[in-house]
C-alpha positions as CSV (number, residue, x, y, z in Angstrom):
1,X,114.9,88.8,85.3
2,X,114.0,85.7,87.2
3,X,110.4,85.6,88.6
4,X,109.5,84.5,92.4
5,X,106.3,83.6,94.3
6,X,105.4,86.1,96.8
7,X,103.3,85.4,99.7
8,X,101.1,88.8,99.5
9,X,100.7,89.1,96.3
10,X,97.2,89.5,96.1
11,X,97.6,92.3,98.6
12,X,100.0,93.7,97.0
13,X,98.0,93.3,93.8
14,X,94.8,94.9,95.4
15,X,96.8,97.9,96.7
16,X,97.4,99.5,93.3
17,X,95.8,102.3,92.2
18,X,95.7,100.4,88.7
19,X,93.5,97.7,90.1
20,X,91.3,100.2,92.4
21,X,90.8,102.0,89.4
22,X,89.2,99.3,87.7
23,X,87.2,98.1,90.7
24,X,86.0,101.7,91.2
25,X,85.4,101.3,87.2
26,X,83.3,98.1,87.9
27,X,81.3,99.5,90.5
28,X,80.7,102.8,88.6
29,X,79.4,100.3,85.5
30,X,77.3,97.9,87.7
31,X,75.7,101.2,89.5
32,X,74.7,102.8,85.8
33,X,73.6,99.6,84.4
34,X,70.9,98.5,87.2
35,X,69.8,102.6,88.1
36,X,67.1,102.3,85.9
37,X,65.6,99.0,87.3
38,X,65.5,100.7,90.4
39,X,62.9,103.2,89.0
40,X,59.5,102.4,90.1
41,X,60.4,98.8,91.4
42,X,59.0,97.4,94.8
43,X,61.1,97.2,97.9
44,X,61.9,93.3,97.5
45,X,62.6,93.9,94.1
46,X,65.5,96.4,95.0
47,X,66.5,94.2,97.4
48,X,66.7,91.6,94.7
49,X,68.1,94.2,92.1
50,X,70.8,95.2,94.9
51,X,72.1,91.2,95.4
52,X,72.2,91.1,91.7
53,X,74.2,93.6,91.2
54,X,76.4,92.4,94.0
55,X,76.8,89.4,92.7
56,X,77.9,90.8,89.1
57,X,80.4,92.8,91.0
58,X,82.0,90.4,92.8
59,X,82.4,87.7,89.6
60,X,83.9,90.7,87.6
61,X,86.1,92.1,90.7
62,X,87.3,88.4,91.0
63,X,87.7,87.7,87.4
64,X,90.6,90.3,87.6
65,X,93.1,88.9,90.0
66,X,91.7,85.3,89.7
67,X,90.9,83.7,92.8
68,X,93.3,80.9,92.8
69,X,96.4,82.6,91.0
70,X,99.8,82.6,92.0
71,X,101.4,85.7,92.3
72,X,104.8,86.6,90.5
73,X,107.1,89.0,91.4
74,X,109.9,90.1,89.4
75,X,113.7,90.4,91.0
């Protein structure tokens, strides 16, 4: 089997169920992880909690397709 760059890979990568499984996984994680912060705190503190959490999403959700990578597809 002989490998080959494809130009929507990363599309292609982002439209299986595999990967929105483990973005929906990510989110799920982030959302149980800062729900207790949320308790109690201020409204700029949520808003702070809420970019936060963002932000850790967005690092993990990139960390799995890398944001650079080249895309292989096998023939």
């Amino acid at each position: 089997m002989s490998d080959r760059i494809v130009s929507d890979g990363r599309e292609r990568l982002r439209s299986t169920p595999e990967y929105r499984a483990a973005v929906a996984h990510i989110r799920s994680k982030a959302d149980g992880d800062f729900a207790p912060l949320f308790d109690g705190a201020g409204l700029f503190r949520q808003i702070a909690l809420a970019w936060q959490r963002e932000s850790r999403v967005r690092r993990e959700i990139r960390a799995l397709a890398g944001r650079d990578s080249m895309y292989l597809r096998g023939r």
